[in-house]
C-alpha positions as CSV (number, residue, x, y, z in Angstrom):
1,X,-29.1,38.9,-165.5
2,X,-26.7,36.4,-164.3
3,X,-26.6,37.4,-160.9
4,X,-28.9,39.4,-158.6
5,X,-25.4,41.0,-157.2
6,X,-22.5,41.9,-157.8
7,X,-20.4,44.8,-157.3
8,X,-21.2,46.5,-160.0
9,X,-24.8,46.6,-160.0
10,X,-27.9,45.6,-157.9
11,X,-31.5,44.6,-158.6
12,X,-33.6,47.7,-158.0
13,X,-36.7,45.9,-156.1
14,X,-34.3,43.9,-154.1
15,X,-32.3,47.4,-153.6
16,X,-35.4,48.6,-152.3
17,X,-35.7,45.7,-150.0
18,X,-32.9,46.7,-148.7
19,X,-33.7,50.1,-148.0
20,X,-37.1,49.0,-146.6
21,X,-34.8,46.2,-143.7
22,X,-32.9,49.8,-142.8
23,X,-36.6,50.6,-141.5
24,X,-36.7,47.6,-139.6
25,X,-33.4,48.2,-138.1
26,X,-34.6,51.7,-136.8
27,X,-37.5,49.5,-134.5
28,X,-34.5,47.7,-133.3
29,X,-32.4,50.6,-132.1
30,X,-33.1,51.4,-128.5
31,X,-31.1,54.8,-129.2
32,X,-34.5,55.4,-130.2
33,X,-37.3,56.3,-128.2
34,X,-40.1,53.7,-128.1
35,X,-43.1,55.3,-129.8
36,X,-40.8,56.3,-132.6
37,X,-39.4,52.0,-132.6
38,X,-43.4,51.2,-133.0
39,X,-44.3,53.8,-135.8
40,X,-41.1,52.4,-137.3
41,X,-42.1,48.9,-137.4
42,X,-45.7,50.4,-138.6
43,X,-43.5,51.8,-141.7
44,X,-42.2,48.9,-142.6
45,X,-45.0,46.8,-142.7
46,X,-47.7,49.9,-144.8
47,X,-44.3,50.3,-147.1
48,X,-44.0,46.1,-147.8
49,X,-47.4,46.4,-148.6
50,X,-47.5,48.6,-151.7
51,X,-44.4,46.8,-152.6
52,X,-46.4,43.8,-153.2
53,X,-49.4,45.4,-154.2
54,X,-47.1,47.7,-157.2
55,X,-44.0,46.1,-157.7
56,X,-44.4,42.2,-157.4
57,X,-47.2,42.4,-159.3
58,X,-45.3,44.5,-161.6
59,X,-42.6,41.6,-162.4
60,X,-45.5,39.0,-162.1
61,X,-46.7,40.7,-165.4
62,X,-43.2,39.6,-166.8
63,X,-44.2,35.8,-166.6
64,X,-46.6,36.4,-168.9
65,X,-44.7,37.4,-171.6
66,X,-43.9,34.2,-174.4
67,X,-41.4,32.3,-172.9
68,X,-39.5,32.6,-176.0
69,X,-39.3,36.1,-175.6
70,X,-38.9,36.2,-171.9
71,X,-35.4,34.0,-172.5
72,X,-34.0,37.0,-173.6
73,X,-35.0,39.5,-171.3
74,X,-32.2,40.7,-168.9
75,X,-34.5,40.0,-165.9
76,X,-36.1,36.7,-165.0
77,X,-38.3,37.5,-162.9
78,X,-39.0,33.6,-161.5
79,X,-35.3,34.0,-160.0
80,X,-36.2,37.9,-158.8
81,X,-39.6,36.3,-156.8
82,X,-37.8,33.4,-155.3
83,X,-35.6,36.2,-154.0
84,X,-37.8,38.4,-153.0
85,X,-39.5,35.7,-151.1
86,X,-36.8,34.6,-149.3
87,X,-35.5,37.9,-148.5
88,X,-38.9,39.3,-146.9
89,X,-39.5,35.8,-145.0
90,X,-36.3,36.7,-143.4
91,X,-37.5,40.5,-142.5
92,X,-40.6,39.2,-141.4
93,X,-39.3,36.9,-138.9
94,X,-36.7,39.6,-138.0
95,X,-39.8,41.9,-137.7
96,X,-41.7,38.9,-135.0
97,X,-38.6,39.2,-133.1
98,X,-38.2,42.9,-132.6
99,X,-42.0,43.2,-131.6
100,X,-42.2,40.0,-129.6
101,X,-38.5,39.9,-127.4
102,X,-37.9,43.8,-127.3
103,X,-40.9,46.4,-128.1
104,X,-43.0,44.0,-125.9
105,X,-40.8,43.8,-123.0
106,X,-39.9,47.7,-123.1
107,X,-43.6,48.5,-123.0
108,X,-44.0,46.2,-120.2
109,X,-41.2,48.1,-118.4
110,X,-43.1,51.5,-118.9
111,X,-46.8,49.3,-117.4
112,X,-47.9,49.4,-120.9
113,X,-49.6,45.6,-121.7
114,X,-50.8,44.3,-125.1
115,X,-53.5,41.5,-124.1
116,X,-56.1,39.6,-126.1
117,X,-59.6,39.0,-125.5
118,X,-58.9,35.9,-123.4
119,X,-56.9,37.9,-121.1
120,X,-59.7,40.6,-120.3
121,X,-60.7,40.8,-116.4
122,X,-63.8,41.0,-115.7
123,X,-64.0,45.1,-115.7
124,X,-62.0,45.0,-118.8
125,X,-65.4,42.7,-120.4
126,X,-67.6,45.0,-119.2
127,X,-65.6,48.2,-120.7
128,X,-64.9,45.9,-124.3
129,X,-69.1,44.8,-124.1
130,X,-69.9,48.8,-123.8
131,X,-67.3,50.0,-126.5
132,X,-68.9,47.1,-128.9
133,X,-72.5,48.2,-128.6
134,X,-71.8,51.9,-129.0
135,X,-69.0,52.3,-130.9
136,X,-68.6,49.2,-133.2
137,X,-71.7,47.1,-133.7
138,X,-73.5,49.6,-135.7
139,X,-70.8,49.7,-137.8
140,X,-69.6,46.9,-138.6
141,X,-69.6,45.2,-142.4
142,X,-71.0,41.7,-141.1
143,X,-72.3,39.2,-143.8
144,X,-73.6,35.0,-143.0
145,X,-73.8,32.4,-145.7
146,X,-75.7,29.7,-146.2
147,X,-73.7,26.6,-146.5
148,X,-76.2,25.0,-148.8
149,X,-76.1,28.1,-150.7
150,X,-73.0,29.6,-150.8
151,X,-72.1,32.7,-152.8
152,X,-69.1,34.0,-153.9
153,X,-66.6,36.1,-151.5
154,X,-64.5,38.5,-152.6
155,X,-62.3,39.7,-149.9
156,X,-61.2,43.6,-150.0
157,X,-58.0,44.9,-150.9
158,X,-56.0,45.5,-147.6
159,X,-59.0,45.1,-145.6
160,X,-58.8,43.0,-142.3
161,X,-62.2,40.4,-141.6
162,X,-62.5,37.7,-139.2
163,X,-64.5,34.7,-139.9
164,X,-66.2,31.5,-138.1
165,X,-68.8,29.6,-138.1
166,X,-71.8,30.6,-136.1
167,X,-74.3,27.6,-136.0
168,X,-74.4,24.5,-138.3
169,X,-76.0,25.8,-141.2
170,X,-74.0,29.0,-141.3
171,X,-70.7,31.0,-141.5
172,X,-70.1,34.5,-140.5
173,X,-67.8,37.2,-142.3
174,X,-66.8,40.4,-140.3
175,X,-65.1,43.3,-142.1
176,X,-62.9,44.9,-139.3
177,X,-63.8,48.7,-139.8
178,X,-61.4,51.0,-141.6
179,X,-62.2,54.2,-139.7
180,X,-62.0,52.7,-136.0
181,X,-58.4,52.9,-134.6
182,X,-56.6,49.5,-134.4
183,X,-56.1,49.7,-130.9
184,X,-58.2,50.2,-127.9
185,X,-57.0,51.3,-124.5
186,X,-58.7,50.3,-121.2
187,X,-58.4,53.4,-118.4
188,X,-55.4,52.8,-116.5
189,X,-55.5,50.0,-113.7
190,X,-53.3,50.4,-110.5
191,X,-50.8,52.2,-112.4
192,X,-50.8,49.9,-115.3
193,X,-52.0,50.2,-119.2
194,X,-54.0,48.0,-121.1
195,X,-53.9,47.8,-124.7
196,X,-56.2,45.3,-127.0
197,X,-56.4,44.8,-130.9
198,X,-60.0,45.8,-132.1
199,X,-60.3,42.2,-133.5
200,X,-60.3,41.1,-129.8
201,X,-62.5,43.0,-129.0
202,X,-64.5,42.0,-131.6
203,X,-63.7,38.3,-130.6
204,X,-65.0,38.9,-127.2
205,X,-68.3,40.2,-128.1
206,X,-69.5,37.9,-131.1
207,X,-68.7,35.2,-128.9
208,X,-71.6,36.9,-126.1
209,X,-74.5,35.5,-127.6
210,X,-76.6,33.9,-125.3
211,X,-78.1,30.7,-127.9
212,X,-75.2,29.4,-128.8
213,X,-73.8,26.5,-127.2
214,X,-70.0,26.1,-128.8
215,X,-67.5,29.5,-129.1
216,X,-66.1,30.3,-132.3
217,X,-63.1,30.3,-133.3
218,X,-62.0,33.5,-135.7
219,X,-59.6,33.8,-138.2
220,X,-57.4,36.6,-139.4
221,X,-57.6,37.2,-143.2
222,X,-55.9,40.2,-144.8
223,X,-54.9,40.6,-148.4
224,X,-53.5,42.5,-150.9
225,X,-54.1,43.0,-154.6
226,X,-52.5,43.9,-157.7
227,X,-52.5,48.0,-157.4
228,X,-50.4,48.3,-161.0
229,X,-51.6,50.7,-163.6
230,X,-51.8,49.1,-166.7
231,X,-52.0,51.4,-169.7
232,X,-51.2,49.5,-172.7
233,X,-50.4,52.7,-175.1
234,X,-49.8,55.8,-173.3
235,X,-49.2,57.9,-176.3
236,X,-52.4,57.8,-178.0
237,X,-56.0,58.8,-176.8
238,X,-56.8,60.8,-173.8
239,X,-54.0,59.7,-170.9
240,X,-55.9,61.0,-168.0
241,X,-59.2,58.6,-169.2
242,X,-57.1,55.7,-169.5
243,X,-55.9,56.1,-166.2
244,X,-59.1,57.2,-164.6
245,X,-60.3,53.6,-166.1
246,X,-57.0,51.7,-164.5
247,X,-57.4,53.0,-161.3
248,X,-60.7,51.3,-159.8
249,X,-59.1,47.7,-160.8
250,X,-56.6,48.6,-158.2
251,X,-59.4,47.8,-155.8
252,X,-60.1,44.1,-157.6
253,X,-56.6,43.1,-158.8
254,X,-55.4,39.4,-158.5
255,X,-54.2,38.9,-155.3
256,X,-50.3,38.8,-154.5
257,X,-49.8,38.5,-150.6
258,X,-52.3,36.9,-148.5
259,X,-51.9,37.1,-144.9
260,X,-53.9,35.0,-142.5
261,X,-53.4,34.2,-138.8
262,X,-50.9,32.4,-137.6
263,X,-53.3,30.0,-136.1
264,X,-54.8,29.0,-139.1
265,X,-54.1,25.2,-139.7
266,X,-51.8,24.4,-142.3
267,X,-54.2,22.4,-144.5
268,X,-56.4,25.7,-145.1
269,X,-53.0,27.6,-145.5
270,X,-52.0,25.1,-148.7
271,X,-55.6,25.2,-150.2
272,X,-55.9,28.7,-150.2
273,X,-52.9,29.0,-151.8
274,X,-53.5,26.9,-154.6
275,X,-57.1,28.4,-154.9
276,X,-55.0,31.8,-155.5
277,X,-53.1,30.1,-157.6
278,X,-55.8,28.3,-160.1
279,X,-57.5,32.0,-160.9
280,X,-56.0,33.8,-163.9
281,X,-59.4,36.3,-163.7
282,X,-58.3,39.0,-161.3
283,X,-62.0,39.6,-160.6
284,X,-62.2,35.7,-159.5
285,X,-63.2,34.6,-156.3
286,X,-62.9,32.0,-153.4
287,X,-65.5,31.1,-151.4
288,X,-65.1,29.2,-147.8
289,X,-67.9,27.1,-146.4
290,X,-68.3,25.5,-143.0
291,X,-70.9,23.1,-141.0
292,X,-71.4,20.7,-138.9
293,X,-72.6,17.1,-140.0
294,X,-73.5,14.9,-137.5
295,X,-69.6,14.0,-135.8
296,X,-68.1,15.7,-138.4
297,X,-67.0,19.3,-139.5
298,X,-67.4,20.0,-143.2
299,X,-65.2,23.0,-144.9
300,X,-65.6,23.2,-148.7
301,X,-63.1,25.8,-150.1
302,X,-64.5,26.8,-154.3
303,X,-62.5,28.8,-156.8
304,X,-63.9,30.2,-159.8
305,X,-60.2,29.3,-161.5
306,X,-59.4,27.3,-164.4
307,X,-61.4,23.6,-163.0
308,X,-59.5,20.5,-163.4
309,X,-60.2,17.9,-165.9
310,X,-61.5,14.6,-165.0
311,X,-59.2,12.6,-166.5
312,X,-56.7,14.7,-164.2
313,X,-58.8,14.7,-160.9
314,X,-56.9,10.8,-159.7
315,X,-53.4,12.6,-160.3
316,X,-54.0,15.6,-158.4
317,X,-53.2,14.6,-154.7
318,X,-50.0,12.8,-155.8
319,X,-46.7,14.2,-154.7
320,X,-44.9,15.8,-157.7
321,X,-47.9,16.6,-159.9
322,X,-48.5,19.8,-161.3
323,X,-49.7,21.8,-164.3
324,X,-48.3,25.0,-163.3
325,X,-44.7,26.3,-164.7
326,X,-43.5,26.7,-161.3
327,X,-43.4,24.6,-158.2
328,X,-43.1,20.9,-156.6
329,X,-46.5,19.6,-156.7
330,X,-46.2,19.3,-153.9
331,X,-49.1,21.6,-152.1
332,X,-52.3,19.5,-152.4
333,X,-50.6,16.2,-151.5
334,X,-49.2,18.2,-148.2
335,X,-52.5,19.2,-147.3
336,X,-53.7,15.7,-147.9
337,X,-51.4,14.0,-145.7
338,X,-52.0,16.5,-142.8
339,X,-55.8,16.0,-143.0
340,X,-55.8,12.5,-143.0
341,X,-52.8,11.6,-140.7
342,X,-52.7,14.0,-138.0
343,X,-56.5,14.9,-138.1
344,X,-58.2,11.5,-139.3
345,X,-60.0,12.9,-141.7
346,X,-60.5,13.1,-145.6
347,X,-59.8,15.7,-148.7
348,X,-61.1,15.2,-151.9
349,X,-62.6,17.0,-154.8
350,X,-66.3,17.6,-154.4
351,X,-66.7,19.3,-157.8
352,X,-64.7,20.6,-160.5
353,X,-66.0,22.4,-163.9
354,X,-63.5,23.1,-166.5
355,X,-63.4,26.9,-167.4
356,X,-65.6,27.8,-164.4
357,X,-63.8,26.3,-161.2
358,X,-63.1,23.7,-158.6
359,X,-64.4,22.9,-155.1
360,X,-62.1,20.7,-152.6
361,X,-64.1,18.9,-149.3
362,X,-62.6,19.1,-145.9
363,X,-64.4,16.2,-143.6
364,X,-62.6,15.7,-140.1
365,X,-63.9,14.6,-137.0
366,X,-65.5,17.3,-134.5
């Protein structure tokens, strides 16, 4: 493929991109009305979804193909991903536009408001408290971990949780439920209507117990995983088994777009990409870990990936260093730097096993 365009013809998943950004421009269009703009924007976002879930894992599949082999494929799918990267970080900060500095002001001009937990009056905390304790708390998916004993998390496909740390010998896990709408709306104040993400509300009222001394802070996590049916000989045996067995690895394929909130702090952004990135088993696992010791906060982040050999661990952290066939190198020494010159603290490797994993220590000041 020596181009990705040209007049002639044009790279179906990028094609479909494409097609998808025509979606996108549909929010954008105030020629349409404005519930129509949101479920447009909705769209977008459920239809970019399977497209990582089916078709980049799909031409992910491609790498692994001999590279002998893959030479003289027509498609190489390392210049296809770079693409598609690029193209979708585009669309998705086309997409934070659209919602942030037009659907947002429109709503606001029909006394519709979108606020988070922190802007919540005082009725609006009572409402939130009451929907909580009858609606939500019974059902929610809420698991705590033992620092000293931490077990492996596996994080559901295209399932939303929240987590924090809750005292100092434990971390908290909260599976946003799938069968409560995303949104809740306050009754109408003077005219005006309130709208608040059911993570807020969540937020709010995890943060109401009365024993603890220090809020915490919650993260967004969402991703998705590897949805691709694969069915080595489709010819022979019974068809319908072979797919009845493919289809529950949907659930607890390898993960190919993480999404986590935009608050996160870089340093947990970079190692949780290259704990993604270390585990070949699409089964495998990463496991987060917070406390508190003494003035310092301690976050251990463990993959069950490939480990790192010792003779490698002094190499790791340097810029340009990398066993992967792809990339700078350039991940573990960024998060390095930003832990120890802009928080004052230290990253290192705690503990790695060759075959079975590696754990990376987070130690900054409280």
């Amino acid at each position: 493929m020596a181009s990705l365009y040209n007049t002639k013809y044009y790279h179906r998943d990028l094609s479909w991109l494409r097609f998808n950004h025509r979606v996108l421009q549909e929010a954008a269009d105030k020629r349409n009305p404005l519930y129509e703009r949101i479920k447009f924007l909705a769209i977008y976002s459920s239809n970019l979804d399977e497209f990582f879930r089916v078709r980049v894992s799909d031409i992910r599949q491609i790498k692994s193909v001999e590279k002998p082999l893959r030479k003289k494929l027509i498609t190489k799918p390392n210049k296809v991903l770079r693409e598609i990267k690029k193209q979708v970080d585009l669309q998705q900060d086309e997409f934070g536009q659209i919602f942030q500095k037009q659907i947002m002001p429109d709503l606001e001009e029909e006394n519709i408001f979108l606020i988070h937990h922190k802007q919540f009056t005082a009725t609006q905390k009572e409402i939130a408290k009451s929907y909580y304790c009858d609606t939500l708390k019974d059902s929610l998916n809420t698991k705590k971990f033992d620092f000293k004993h931490s077990e492996p998390i596996f994080v559901e496909n295209e399932a939303l949780y929240l987590a924090g740390i809750v005292s100092e010998t434990q971390y908290q896990l909260v599976e946003i439920p799938k069968d409560e709408p995303r949104f809740f709306v306050f009754p109408k104040m003077q005219g005006k209507y309130y709208i608040t993400f059911i993570d807020d509300i969540l937020k709010y009222n995890l943060n109401q117990t009365p024993e603890k001394e220090e809020k915490t802070v919650y993260f967004c996590i969402k991703i998705s995983r590897d949805a691709e049916l694969y069915i080595e000989d489709e010819f022979s045996g019974n068809l319908k088994d072979k797919i009845e067995q493919s289809l529950p690895k949907r659930a607890t394929g390898q993960a190919t777009r993480v999404l986590v909130d935009s608050a996160m702090p870089k340093t947990f952004v970079e190692i949780l990409k290259n704990a993604l990135d270390a585990i070949d088993d699409p089964t495998g696992s990463i496991t987060f870990s917070t406390h508190r010791s003494g003035n310092h906060v301690i976050i251990d982040i463990a993959d069950t990936g490939k480990g790192i050999e010792k003779r490698m661990k002094k190499d790791i952290f340097r810029p340009g260093y990398s066993t992967k066939k792809r990339g700078w190198g350039l991940g573990l020494s960024l998060a390095k730097r930003i832990v120890e010159d802009y928080h004052r603290g230290k990253l290192y490797v705690l503990e790695s096993n060759v075959g079975k994993g590696t754990t990376f220590r987070i130690k900054i000041p409280a």
